[in-house]
C-alpha positions in Angstrom: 24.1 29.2 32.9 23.3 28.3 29.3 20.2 27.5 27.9 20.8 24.4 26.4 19.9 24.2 22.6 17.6 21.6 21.5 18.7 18.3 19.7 18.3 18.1 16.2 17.7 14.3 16.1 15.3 12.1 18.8 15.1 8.9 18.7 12.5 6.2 20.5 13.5 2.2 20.2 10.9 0.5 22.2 10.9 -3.5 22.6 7.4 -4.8 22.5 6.5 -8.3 24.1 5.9 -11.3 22.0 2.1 -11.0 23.4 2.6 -7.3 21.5 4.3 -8.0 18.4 1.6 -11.0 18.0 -1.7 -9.6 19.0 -1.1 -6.2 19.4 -0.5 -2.8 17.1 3.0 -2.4 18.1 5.8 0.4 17.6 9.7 -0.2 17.7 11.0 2.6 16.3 9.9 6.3 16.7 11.4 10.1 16.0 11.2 13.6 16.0 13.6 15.6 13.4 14.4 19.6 14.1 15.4 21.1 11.1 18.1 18.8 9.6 19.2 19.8 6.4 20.2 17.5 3.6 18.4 14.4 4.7 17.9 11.5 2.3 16.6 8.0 3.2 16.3 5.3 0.7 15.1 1.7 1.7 14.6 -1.5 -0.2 12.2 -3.2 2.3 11.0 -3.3 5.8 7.9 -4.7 7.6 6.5 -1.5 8.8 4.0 1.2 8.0 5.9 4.0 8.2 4.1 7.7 9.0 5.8 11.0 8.5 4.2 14.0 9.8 5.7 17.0 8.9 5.6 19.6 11.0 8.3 22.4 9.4 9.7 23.1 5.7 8.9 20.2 2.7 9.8 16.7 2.4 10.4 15.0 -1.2 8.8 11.6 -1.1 9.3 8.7 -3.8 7.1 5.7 -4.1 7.0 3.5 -7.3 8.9 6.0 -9.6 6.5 9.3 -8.8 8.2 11.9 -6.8 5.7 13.6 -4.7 5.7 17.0 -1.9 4.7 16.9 1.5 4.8 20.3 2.6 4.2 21.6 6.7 1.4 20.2 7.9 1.0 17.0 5.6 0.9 13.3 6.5 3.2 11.0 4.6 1.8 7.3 4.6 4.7 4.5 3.3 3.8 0.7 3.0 7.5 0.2 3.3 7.7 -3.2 1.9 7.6 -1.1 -1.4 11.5 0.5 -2.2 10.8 3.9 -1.7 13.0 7.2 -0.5 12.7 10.6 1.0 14.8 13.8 1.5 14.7 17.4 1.8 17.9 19.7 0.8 16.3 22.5 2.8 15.6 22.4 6.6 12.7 20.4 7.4 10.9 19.5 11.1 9.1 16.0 11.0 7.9 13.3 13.4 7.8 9.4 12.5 6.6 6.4 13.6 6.8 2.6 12.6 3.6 0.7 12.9 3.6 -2.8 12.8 1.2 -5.5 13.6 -0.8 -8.5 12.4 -3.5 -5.5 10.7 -1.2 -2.9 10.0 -0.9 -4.0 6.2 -4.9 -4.5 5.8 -5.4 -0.9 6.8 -2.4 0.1 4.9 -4.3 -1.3 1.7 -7.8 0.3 3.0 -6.2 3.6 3.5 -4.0 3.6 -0.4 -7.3 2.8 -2.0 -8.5 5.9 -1.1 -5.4 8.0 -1.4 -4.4 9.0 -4.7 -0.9 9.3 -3.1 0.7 8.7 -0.1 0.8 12.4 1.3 -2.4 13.9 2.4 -1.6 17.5 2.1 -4.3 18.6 4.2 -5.4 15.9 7.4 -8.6 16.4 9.5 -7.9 17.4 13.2 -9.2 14.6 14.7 -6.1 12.2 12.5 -3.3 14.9 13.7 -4.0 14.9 17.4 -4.7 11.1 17.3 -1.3 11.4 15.7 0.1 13.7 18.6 -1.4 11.3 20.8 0.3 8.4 20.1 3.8 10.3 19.5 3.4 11.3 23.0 3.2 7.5 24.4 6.5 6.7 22.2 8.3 9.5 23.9 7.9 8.3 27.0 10.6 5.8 29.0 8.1 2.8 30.0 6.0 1.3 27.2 2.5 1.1 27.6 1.9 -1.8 24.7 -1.7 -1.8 25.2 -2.4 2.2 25.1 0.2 2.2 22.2 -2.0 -0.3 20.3 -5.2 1.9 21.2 -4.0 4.9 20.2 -2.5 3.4 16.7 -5.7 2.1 16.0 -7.3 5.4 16.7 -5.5 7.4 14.5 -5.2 4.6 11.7 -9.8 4.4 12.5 -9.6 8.2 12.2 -7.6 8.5 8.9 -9.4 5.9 7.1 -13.2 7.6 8.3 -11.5 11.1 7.3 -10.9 9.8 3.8 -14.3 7.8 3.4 -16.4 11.2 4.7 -13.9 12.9 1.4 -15.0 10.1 -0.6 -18.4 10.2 -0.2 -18.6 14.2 -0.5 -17.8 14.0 -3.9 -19.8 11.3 -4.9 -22.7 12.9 -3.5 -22.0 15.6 -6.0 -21.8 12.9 -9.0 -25.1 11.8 -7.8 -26.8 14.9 -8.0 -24.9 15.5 -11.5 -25.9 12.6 -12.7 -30.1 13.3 -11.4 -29.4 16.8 -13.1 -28.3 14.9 -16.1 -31.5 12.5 -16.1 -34.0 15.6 -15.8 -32.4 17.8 -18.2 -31.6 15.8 -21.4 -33.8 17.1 -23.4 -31.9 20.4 -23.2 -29.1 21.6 -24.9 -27.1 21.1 -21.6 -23.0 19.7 -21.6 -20.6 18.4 -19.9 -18.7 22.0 -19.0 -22.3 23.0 -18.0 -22.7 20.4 -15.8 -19.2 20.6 -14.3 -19.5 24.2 -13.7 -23.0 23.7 -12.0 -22.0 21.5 -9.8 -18.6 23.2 -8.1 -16.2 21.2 -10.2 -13.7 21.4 -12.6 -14.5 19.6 -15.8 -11.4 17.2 -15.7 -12.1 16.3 -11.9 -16.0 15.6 -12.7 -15.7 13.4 -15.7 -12.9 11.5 -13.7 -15.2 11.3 -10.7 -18.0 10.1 -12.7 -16.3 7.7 -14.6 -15.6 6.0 -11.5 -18.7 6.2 -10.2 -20.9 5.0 -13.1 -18.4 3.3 -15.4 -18.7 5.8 -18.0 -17.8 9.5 -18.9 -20.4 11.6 -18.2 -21.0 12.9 -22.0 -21.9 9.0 -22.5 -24.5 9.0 -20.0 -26.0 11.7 -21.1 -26.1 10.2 -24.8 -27.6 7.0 -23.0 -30.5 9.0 -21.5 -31.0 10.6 -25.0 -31.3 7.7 -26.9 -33.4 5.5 -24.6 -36.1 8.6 -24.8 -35.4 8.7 -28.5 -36.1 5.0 -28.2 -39.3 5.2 -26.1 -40.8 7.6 -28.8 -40.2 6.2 -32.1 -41.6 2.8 -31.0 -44.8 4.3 -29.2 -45.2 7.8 -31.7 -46.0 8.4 -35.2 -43.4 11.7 -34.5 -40.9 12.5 -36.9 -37.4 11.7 -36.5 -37.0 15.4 -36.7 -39.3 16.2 -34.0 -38.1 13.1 -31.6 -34.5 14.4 -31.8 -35.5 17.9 -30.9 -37.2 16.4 -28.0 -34.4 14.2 -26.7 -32.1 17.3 -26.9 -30.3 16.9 -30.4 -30.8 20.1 -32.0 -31.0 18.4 -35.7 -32.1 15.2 -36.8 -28.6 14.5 -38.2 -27.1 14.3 -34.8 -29.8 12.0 -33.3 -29.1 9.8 -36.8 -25.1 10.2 -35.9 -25.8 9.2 -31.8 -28.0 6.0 -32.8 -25.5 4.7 -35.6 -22.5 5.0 -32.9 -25.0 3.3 -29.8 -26.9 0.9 -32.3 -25.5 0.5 -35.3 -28.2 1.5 -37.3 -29.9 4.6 -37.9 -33.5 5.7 -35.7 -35.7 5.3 -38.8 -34.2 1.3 -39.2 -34.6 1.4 -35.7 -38.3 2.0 -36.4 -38.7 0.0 -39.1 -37.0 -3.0 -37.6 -39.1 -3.0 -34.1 -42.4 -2.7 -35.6 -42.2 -5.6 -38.2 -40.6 -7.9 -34.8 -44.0 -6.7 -33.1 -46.0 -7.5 -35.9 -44.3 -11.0 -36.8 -44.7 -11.4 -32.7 -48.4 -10.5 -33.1 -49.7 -12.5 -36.2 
C-alpha cells in the first residue's frame, strides 16, 4: 500500500448562523497552502480581515502601491476592503483565515496604527499559537461559532498587546533620551551621541522622538539650551560669552545664531528688551 501524498491545497467553508455573523467573530472561509508554486491573488474588495501566516518559503504582499516580504514565520495582516495582491513564484507553505464580524474592522484599525506594515516579520508566541489555535477549530467538520469567536478574539487581544508592549519599549527609551538630554545640555553632547547611548540608530531615534515629543531631538535639545540661556541673562550680570559656554555652545556666536533662529533677536536684545519691560512694569 501507498502512502498517500499530502494535498497541496485545503480548504475550510464554514456557514455561520445569523446570531454569528451578527454578534459574533465569525469565519467563512479558511486554508492551509503546501508548497504551491506560482500563486498570485489580486482582489478589488471584500469584507474580511484576511490573515496569512506563513509557515514555509516568502510571500510578496501589495497594499496601496508598496510591495512588501513576508518571509517563514511572518504574519501578513490585510484590511481587504483595500485592493491589494499577493504571490510567490517560488514554493511557499501558508495558512489563512477570513475574519469577519461587527469589530473585526475597529481592531483592524487598532492593530495598522501600530504596524508600520501589514507583515510582522517576527510575532510573539503567545499571537502564533493563538493563531494555531483557532486554525485548528476551522479545520474541524462541526462549527463551534462561539469557541471560533473566542479564539479570534484571543489572538486579535494578543497581537494588538504584543505590539503595544513593542510600542511602549521604545518609548521608554525616548523617555530616558530625552531625561539624558535635559541633564546634559550644558555639554557638548549630540544627537549621534545620544542615539548611540541609548541602543539606537540615529535615523530610528530621531524618528521615534519626533513622534513622541513633536520635534527632532536636535530641536529639543536647542529648546533646553536656550531656556537656560534665558534663565541667566535675565537673573545674571554674566557675559553672553560665559552664559553660552554654560548652556553648552562652545562660542558665543552659536548661542547668538540659536536665539536669532528660536527668537528672532539676538541674547543681548534679549537682555536689553526684558529688563526695560521689568522696569516700565516696576515704575
Amino acid at each position: 500500500m501507498q502512502d498517500r501524498k499530502p494535498l497541496k491545497t485545503r480548504t475550510y467553508v464554514h456557514d455561520p448562523s445569523l446570531f454569528a455573523r451578527e454578534n459574533l467573530f465569525y469565519v467563512k472561509m479558511a486554508g492551509e497552502y503546501h508548497r504551491v508554486s506560482d500563486y498570485r491573488i489580486e482582489r478589488e474588495r471584500m469584507e474580511s480581515l484576511l490573515v496569512i501566516y506563513v509557515t514555509e518559503g516568502e510571500l510578496t504582499v501589495c497594499l496601496g502601491g508598496e510591495l512588501m516580504t513576508a518571509p517563514a514565520g511572518s504574519i501578513v495582516l490585510l484590511d481587504c476592503r483595500r485592493p491589494h495582491s499577493y504571490f510567490s513564484r517560488q514554493p511557499v507553505s501558508l495558512r489563512w483565515v477570513h475574519i469577519q464580524g461587527n469589530a473585526v474592522f475597529a481592531y483592524a484599525a487598532q492593530l495598522r496604527r501600530r504596524m508600520e506594515k501589514c507583515v510582522i516579520e517576527q510575532p510573539d508566541g503567545l499571537a502564533c499559537q493563538a493563531f494555531l489555535g483557532l486554525f485548528g477549530l476551522l479545520q474541524a467538520d462541526h462549527y463551534l461559532e462561539n469557541s471560533v469567536s473566542v479564539a479570534v478574539h484571543r489572538f486579535l487581544g494578543d497581537l494588538l498587546e504584543e505590539l503595544q508592549e513593542k510600542e511602549y519599549r521604545p518609548a521608554n527609551h525616548i523617555m530616558r533620551a530625552a531625561a539624558y538630554i535635559r541633564e546634559n545640555y550644558m555639554k557638548d553632547i549630540s544627537v549621534n551621541d545620544v542615539a548611540e547611548l541609548h541602543g539606537m540608530s540615529v535615523y530610528h531615534f530621531i524618528r521615534m522622538f519626533g513622534r513622541q515629543y513633536g520635534m527632532p531631538p536636535h530641536e529639543y535639545l536647542t529648546v533646553q539650551r536656550i531656556a537656560c540661556a534665558k534663565k541667566l541673562l535675565l537673573f545674571s550680570n554674566q557675559s553672553v560669552k560665559n552664559i553660552a559656554q554654560t548652556c553648552g555652545y562652545q562660542t558665543a556666536a552659536a548661542l547668538n545664531h540659536a536665539f536669532q533662529k528660536q527668537l528672532g533677536l539676538s541674547p543681548s536684545a534679549f537682555r536689553a528688551q526684558q529688563r526695560c519691560q521689568n522696569a516700565t512694569f516696576n515704575s
